[in-house]
VEXFI-266059 format. One record per residue (C-alpha): residue number from 1; x, y, z. Coordinates in steps of 0.1 Angstrom, whole numbers. Example, Ala and Ser with C-alpha at 12.3 -4.5 7.8 and 13.67 -1.06 7.14 Angstrom:
+-----+-------+-------+-------+
| pos |     X |     Y |     Z |
+-----+-------+-------+-------+
|   1 |   123 |   -45 |    78 |
|   2 |   137 |   -11 |    71 |
+-----+-------+-------+-------+
END
This chain:
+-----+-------+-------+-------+
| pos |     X |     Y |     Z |
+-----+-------+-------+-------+
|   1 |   466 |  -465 |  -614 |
|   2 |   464 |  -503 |  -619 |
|   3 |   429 |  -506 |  -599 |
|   4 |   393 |  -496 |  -612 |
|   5 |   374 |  -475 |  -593 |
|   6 |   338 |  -487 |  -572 |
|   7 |   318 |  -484 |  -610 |
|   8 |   344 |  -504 |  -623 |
|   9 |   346 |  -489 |  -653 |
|  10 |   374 |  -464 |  -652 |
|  11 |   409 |  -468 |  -632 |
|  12 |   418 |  -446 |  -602 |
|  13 |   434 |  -409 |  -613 |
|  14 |   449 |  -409 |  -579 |
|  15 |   454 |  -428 |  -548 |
|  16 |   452 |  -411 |  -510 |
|  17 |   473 |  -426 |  -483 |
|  18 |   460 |  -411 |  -448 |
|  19 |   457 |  -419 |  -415 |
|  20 |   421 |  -432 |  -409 |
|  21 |   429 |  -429 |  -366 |
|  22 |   440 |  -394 |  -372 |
|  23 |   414 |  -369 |  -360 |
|  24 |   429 |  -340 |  -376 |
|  25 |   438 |  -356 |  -409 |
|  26 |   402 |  -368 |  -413 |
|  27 |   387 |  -331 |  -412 |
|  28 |   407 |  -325 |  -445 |
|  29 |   403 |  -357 |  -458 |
|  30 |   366 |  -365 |  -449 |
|  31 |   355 |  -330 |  -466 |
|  32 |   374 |  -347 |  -497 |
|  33 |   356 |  -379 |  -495 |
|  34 |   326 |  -360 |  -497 |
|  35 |   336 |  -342 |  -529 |
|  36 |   348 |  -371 |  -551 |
|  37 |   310 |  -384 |  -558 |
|  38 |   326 |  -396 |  -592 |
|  39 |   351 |  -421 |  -571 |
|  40 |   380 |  -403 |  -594 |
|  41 |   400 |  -412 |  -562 |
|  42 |   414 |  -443 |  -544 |
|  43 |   413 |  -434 |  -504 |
|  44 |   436 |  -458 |  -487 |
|  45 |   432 |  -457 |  -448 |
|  46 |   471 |  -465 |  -436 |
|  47 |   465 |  -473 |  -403 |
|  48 |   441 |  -504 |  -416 |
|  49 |   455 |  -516 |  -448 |
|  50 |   499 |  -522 |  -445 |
|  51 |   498 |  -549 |  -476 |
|  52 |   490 |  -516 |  -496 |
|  53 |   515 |  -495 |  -481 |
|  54 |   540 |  -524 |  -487 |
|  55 |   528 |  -524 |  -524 |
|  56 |   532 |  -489 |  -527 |
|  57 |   570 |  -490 |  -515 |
|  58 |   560 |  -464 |  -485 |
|  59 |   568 |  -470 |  -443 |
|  60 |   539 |  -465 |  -424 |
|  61 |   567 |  -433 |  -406 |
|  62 |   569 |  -419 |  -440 |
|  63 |   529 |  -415 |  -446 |
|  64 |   524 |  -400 |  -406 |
|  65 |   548 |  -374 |  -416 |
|  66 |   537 |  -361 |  -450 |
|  67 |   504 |  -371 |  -469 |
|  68 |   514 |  -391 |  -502 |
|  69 |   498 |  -392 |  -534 |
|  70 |   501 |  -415 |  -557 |
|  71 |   492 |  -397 |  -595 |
|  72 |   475 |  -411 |  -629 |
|  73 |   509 |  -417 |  -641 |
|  74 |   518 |  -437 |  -606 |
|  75 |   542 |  -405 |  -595 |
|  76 |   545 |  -402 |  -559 |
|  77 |   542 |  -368 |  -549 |
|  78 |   541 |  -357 |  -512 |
|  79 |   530 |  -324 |  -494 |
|  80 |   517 |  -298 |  -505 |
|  81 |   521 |  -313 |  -543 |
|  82 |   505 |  -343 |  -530 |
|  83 |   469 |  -324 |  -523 |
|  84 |   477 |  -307 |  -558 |
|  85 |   472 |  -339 |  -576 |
|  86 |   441 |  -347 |  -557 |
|  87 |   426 |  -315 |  -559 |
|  88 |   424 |  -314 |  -596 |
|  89 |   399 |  -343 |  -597 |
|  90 |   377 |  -325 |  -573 |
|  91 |   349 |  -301 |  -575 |
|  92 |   356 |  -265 |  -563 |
|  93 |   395 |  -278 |  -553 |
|  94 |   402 |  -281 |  -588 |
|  95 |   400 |  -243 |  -592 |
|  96 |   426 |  -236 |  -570 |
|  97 |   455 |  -254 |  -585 |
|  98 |   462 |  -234 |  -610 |
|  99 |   464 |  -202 |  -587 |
| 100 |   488 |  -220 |  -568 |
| 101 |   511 |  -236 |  -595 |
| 102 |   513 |  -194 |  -610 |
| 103 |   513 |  -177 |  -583 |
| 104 |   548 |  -165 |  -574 |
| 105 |   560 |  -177 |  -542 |
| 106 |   524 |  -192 |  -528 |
| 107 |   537 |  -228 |  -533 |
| 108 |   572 |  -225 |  -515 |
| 109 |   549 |  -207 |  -485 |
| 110 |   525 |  -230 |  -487 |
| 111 |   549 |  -261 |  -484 |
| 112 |   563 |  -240 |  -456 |
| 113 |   533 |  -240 |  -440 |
| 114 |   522 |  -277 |  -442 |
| 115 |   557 |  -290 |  -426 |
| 116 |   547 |  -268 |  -399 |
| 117 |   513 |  -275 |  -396 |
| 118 |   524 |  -317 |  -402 |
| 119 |   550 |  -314 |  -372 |
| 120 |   520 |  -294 |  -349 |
| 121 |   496 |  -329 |  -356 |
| 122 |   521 |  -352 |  -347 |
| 123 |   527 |  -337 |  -317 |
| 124 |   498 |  -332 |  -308 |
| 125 |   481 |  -362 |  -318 |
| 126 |   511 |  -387 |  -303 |
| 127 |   522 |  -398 |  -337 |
| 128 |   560 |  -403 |  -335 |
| 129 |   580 |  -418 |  -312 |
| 130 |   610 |  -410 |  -328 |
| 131 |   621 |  -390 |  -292 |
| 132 |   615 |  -414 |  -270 |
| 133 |   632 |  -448 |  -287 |
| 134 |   660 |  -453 |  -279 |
| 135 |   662 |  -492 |  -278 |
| 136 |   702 |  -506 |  -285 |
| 137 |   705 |  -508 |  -323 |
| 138 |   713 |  -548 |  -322 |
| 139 |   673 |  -547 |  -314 |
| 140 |   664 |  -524 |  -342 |
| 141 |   688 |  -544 |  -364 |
| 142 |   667 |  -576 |  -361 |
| 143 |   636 |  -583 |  -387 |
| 144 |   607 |  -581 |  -368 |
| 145 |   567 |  -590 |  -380 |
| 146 |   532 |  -592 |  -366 |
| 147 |   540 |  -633 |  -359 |
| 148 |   574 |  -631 |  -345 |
| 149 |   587 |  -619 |  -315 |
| 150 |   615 |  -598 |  -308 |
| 151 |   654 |  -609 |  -314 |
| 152 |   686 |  -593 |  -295 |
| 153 |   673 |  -605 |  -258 |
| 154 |   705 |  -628 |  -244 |
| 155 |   702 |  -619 |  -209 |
| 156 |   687 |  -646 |  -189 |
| 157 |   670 |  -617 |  -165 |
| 158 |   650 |  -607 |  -196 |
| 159 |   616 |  -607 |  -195 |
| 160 |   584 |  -611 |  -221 |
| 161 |   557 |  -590 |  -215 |
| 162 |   519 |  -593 |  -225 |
| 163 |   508 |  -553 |  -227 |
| 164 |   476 |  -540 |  -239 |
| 165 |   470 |  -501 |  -245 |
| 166 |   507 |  -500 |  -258 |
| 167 |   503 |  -473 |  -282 |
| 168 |   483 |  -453 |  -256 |
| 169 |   502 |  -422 |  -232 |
| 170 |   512 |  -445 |  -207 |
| 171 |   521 |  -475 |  -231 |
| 172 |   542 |  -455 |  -255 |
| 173 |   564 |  -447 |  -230 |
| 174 |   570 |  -478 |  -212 |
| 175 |   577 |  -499 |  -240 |
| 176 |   607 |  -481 |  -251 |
| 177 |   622 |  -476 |  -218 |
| 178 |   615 |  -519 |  -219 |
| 179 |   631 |  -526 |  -252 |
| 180 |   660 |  -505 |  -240 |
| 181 |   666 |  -529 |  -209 |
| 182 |   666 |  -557 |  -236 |
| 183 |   630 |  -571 |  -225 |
| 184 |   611 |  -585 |  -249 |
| 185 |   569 |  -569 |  -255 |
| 186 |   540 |  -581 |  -271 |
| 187 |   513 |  -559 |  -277 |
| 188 |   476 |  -567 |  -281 |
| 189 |   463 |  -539 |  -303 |
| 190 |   435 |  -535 |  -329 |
| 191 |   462 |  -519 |  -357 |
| 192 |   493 |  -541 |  -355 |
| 193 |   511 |  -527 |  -387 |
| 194 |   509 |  -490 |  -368 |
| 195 |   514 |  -502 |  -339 |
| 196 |   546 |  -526 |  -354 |
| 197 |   558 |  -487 |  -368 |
| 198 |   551 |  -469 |  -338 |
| 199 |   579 |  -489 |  -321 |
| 200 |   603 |  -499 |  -350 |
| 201 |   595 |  -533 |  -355 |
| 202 |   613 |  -540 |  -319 |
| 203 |   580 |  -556 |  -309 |
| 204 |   554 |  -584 |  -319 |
| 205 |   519 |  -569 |  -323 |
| 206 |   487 |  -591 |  -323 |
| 207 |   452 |  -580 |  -329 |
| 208 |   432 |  -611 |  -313 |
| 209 |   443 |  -632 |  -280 |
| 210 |   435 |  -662 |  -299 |
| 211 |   462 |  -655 |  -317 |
| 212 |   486 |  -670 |  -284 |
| 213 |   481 |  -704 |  -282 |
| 214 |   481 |  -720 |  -247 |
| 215 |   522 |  -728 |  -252 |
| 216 |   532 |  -691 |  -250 |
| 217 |   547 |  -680 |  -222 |
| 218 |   545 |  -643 |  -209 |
| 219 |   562 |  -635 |  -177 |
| 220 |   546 |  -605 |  -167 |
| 221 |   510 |  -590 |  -186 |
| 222 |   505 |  -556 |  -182 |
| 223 |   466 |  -540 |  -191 |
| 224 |   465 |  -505 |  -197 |
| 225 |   435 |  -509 |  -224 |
| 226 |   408 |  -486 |  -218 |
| 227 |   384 |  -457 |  -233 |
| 228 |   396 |  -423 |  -219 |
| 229 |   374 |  -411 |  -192 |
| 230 |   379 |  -377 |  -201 |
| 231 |   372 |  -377 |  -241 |
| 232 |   335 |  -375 |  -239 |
| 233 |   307 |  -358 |  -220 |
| 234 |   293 |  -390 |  -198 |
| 235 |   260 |  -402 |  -212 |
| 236 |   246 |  -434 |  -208 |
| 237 |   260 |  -446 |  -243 |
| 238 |   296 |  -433 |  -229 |
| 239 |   296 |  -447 |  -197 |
| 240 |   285 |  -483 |  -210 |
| 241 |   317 |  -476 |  -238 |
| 242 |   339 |  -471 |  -205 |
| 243 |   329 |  -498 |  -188 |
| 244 |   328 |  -521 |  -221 |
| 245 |   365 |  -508 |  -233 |
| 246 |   380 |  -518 |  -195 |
| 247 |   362 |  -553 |  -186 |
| 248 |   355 |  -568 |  -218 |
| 249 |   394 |  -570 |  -228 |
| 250 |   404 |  -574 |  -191 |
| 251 |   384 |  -604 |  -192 |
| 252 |   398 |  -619 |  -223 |
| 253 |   429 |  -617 |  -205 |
| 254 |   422 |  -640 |  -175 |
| 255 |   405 |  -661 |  -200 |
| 256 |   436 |  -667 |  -220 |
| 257 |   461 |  -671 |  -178 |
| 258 |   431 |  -699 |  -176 |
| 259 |   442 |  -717 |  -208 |
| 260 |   479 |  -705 |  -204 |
| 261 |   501 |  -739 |  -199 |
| 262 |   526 |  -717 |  -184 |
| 263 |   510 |  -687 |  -163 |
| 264 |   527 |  -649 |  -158 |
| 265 |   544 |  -644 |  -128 |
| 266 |   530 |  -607 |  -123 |
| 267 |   496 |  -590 |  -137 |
| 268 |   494 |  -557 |  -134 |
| 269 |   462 |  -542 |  -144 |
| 270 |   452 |  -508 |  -145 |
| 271 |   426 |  -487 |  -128 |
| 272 |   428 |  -447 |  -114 |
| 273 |   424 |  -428 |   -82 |
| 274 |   395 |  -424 |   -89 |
| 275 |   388 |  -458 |   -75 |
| 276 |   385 |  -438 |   -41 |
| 277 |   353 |  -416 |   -53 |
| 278 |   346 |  -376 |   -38 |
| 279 |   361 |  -382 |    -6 |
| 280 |   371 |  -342 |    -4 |
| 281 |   406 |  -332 |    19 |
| 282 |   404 |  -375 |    37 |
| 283 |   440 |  -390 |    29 |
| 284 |   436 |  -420 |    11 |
| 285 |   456 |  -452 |    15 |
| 286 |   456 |  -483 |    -2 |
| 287 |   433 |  -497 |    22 |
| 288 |   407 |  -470 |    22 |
| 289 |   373 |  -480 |    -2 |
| 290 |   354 |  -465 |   -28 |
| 291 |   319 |  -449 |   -29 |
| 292 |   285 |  -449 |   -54 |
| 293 |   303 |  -424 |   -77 |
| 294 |   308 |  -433 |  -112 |
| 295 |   342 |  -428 |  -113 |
| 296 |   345 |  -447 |   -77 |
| 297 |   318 |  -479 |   -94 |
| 298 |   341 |  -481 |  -130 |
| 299 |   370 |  -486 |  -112 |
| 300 |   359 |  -508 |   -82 |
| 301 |   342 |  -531 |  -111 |
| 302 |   380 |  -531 |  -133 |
| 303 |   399 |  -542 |  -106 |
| 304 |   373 |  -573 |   -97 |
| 305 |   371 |  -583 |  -136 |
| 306 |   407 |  -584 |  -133 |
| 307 |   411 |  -603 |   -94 |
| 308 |   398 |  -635 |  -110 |
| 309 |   438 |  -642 |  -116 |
| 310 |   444 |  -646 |   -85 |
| 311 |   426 |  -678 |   -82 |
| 312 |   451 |  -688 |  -107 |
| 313 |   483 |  -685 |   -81 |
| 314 |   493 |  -657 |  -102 |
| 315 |   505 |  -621 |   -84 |
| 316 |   477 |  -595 |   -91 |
| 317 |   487 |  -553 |   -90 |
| 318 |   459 |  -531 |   -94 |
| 319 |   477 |  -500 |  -102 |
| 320 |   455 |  -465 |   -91 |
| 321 |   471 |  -439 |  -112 |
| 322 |   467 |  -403 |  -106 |
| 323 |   473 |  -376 |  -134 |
| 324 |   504 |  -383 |  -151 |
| 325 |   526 |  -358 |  -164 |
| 326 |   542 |  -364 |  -194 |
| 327 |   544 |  -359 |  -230 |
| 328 |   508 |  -359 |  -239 |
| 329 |   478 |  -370 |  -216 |
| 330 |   457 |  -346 |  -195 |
| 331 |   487 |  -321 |  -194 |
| 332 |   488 |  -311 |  -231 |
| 333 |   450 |  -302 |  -227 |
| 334 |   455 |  -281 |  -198 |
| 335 |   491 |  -263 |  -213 |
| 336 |   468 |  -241 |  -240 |
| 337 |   455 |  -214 |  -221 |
| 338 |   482 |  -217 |  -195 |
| 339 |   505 |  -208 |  -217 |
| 340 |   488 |  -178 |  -230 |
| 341 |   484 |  -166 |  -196 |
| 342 |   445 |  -173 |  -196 |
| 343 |   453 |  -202 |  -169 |
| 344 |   437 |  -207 |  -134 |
| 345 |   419 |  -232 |  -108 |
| 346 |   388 |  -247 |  -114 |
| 347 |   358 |  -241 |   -90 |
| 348 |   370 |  -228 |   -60 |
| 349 |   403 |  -247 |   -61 |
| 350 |   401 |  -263 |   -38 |
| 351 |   396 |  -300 |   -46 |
| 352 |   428 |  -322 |   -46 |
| 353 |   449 |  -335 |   -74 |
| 354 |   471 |  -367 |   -72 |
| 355 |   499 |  -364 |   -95 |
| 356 |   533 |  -386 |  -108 |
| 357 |   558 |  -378 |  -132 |
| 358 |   558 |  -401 |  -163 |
| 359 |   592 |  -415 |  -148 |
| 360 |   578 |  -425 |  -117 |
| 361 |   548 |  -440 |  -129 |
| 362 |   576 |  -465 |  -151 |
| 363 |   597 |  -465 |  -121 |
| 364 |   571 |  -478 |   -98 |
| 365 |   557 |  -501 |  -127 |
| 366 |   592 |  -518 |  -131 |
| 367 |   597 |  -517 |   -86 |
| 368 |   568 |  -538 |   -90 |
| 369 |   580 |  -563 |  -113 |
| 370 |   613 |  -561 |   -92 |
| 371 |   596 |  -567 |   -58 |
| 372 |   580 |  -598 |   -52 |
| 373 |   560 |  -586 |   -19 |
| 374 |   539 |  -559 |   -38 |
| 375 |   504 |  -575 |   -45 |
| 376 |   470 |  -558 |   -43 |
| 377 |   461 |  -521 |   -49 |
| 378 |   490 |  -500 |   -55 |
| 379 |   487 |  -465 |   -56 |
| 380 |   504 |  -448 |   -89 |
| 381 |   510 |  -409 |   -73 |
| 382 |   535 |  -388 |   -62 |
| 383 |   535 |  -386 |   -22 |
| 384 |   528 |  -348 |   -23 |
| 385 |   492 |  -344 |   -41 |
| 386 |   483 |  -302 |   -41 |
| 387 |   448 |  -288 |   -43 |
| 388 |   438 |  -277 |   -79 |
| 389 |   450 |  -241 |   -69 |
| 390 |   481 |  -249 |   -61 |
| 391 |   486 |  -271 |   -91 |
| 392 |   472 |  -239 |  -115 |
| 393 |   499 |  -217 |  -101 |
| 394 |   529 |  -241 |  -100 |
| 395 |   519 |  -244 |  -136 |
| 396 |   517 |  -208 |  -144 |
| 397 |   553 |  -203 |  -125 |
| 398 |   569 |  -235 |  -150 |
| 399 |   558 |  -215 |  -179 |
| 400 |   563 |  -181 |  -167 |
| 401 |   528 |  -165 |  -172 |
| 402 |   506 |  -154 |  -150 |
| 403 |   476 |  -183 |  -135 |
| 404 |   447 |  -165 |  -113 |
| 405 |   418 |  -168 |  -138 |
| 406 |   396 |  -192 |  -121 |
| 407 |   370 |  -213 |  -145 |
| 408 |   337 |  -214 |  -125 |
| 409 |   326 |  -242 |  -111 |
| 410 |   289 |  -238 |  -129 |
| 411 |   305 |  -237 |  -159 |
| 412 |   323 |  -268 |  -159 |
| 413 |   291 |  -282 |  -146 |
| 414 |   267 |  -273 |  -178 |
| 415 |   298 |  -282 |  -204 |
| 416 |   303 |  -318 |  -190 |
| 417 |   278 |  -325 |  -165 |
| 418 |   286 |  -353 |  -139 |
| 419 |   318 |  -358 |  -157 |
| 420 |   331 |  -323 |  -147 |
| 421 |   320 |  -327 |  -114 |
| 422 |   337 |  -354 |  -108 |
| 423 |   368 |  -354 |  -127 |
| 424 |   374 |  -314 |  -126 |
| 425 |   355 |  -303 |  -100 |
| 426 |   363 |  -331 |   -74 |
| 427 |   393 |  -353 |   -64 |
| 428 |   415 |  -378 |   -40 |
| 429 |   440 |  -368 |   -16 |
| 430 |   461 |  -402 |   -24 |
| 431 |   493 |  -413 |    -9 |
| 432 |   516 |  -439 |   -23 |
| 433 |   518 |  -453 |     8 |
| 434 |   528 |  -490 |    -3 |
| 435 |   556 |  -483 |   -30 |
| 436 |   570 |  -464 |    -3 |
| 437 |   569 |  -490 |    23 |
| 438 |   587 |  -513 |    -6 |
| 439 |   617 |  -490 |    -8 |
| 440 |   607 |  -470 |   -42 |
| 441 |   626 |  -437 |   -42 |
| 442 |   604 |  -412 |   -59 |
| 443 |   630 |  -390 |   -90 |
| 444 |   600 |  -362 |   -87 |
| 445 |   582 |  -361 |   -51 |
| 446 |   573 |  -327 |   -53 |
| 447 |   553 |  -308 |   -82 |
| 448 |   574 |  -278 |   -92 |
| 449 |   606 |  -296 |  -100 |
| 450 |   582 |  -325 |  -119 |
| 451 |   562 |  -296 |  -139 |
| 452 |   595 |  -276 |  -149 |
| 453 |   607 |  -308 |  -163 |
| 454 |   576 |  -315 |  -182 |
| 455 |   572 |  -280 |  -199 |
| 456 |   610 |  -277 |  -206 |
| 457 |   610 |  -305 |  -228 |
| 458 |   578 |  -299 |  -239 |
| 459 |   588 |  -260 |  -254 |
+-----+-------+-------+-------+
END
């Protein structure tokens, strides 16, 4: 294979390429790891190492969408034929490659199988964004890298943005929708070669702030950087994770407007309804304050980290999203049991749920940009928010199945604690009361149309 193995001894009999930030992937290729106590094989994490993708020839697309192997006699083989030629260097595996090799018609099922199976994870995980690009092809045409911006930007309207939490729900799909208006993006992101194939090469990716000298100029930074609220049961170790994954990089990023020579006209920095804590049927307003709840302190806390630019004469949005439907996010964990008919409310339903269509959350990101006048707290929901009863059934009507099996509330409360009774169990009653006042026409104000759109494109 060209490299010796950790004894250094004996070259590689096969090299691995996998994605390391796949959580999927890493069951399979974890329970590997652990077999391959002789170091036979070479395990190259993707999503960290491009120079050795680049050696190998491969695109960092090509190893998402099928695992590739790289044989004792430097073969590539892919698929199912690519676990083949790992598996005979491992205990227990090894056994089972001969079975499939003979075995009429097990390998053309089994490859049938595992581009099934392969299009299921990246969907699920977020992996392609092959359906949502759709940036003009004198972009795509341009060489881009990890140190150079963007080419293919003539209009003098153009603008460069700053955006962290690119590759996240909310970043993947505003970054295409800003390439295709000829904008130009940087990304702050701790894997810039999958990040830089994510999005084509139509961006710059950076890994470090100190990369940006104080000449660069960024006309508007966006921060949508953050630990998901939702991914783990709230211990104390979490919630000092949330709090750590939200300020710390917020505060990088006033730190590098102080040192700026040229500062951003707009910051927009994120933070969540749930700024307004367990304030139960109340209609909140951009003016209304927050509580002792931890959802209510995390957010209160974000949004001051990130009000130190306005000392700095720049234009500061705080932007209190609600739960966006889209492609991905908290929808795709609630769609499972909907759509197998198993869908209902939580508790007794009746706690409210402030919702906007992945196009209206872009739409109100770009009014902002557009509107000079919008500054402060800016509420990211659709002006219609529904109790979580109504939401459950509108759901259950998109897809057609039936949604009256409620999920007790005590339930929720010994699976996830304080979380669920916060997140699931409670909610806001938020209006979008100053986009509106601004003139931004809402494409989805009600939740029936924005749900049917949703689940159409999602089946």
């Amino acid at each position: 294979m060209g490299t010796n193995n950790d004894t250094g001894d004996q070259p590689y009999r096969a090299t691995v390429y996998h994605d390391g930030e796949c959580p999927i992937c890493n069951v399979e290729i974890n329970q590997m790891k652990r077999l391959d106590k002789n170091k036979f094989v070479n395990w190259v994490d993707i999503s960290k190492d491009q120079s050795a993708l680049n050696a190998a020839g491969l695109s960092y697309q090509q190893t998402m969408d099928r695992i590739h192997v790289q044989d004792a006699d430097q073969v590539m083989q892919t698929g199912v034929k690519g676990f083949l030629a790992v598996w005979e260097h491992l205990p227990y595996f090894r056994r089972l490659v001969p079975i499939v090799k003979h075995t009429p018609f097990l390998m053309p099922l089994m490859e049938w199988c595992y581009v099934f199976f392969a299009r299921y994870r990246l969907k699920l995980t977020g992996k392609t964004m092959a359906s949502v690009i759709s940036h003009n092809d004198a972009t795509s045409k341009a060489p881009h890298s990890s140190s150079t911006t963007q080419a293919g930007a003539t209009n003098v309207d153009n603008k460069h943005y700053l955006i962290t939490g690119g590759s996240g729900f909310i970043g993947s799909h505003l970054i295409p929708k800003l390439l295709s208006d000829n904008n130009t993006v940087t990304v702050l992101t701790r894997t810039p070669a999958k990040t830089l194939a994510q999005f084509n090469h139509a961006i710059e990716a950076i890994d470090d702030l100190s990369m940006l000298n104080a000449s660069r100029q960024f006309d508007v930074i966006i921060n949508l950087a953050g630990q998901g609220i939702a991914d783990k049961r709230w211990s104390e170790k979490v919630k000092q994770q949330l709090f750590d994954s939200r300020l710390l990089i917020t505060r990088a990023l006033v730190d590098f407007m102080q040192r700026a020579e040229h500062k951003p006209e707009l910051f927009i920095s994120g933070s969540a309804t749930g700024f307004y804590g367990l304030r139960g049927d109340e209609e909140l307003t951009e003016d209304d304050s927050g509580d002792s709840s931890f959802s209510s302190e995390i957010c209160t806390d974000w949004e001051e980290e990130a009000k130190a630019a306005e000392a700095l004469g720049i234009r500061c949005c705080y932007l209190r999203t609600g739960i966006v439907l889209g492609d991905g996010g908290a929808l795709s964990k609630m769609l499972p049991p909907f759509k197998f008919g198993l869908g209902g409310p939580m508790g007794d339903g009746k706690q409210w749920m402030s919702w906007i269509h992945m196009d209206d959350l872009i739409g109100i990101i770009n009014h902002i940009v557009k509107t000079p006048q919008i500054s402060g707290p800016v509420n990211g929901t659709a002006p219609n928010p529904v109790t979580n009863k109504v939401f459950a059934s509108t759901l259950g009507k998109a897809l057609k199945r039936p949604a009256f099996l409620p999920l007790p509330g005590f339930v929720l409360k010994i699976l996830m604690g304080e979380m669920g009774e916060e997140l699931l169990l409670s909610g806001q009653r938020v209006i979008p009361e100053k986009v509106t006042a601004a003139g931004y026409s809402f494409m989805y104000e009600d939740l029936e149309p924005a749900l049917v759109e949703v689940t159409n494109k999602k089946s």
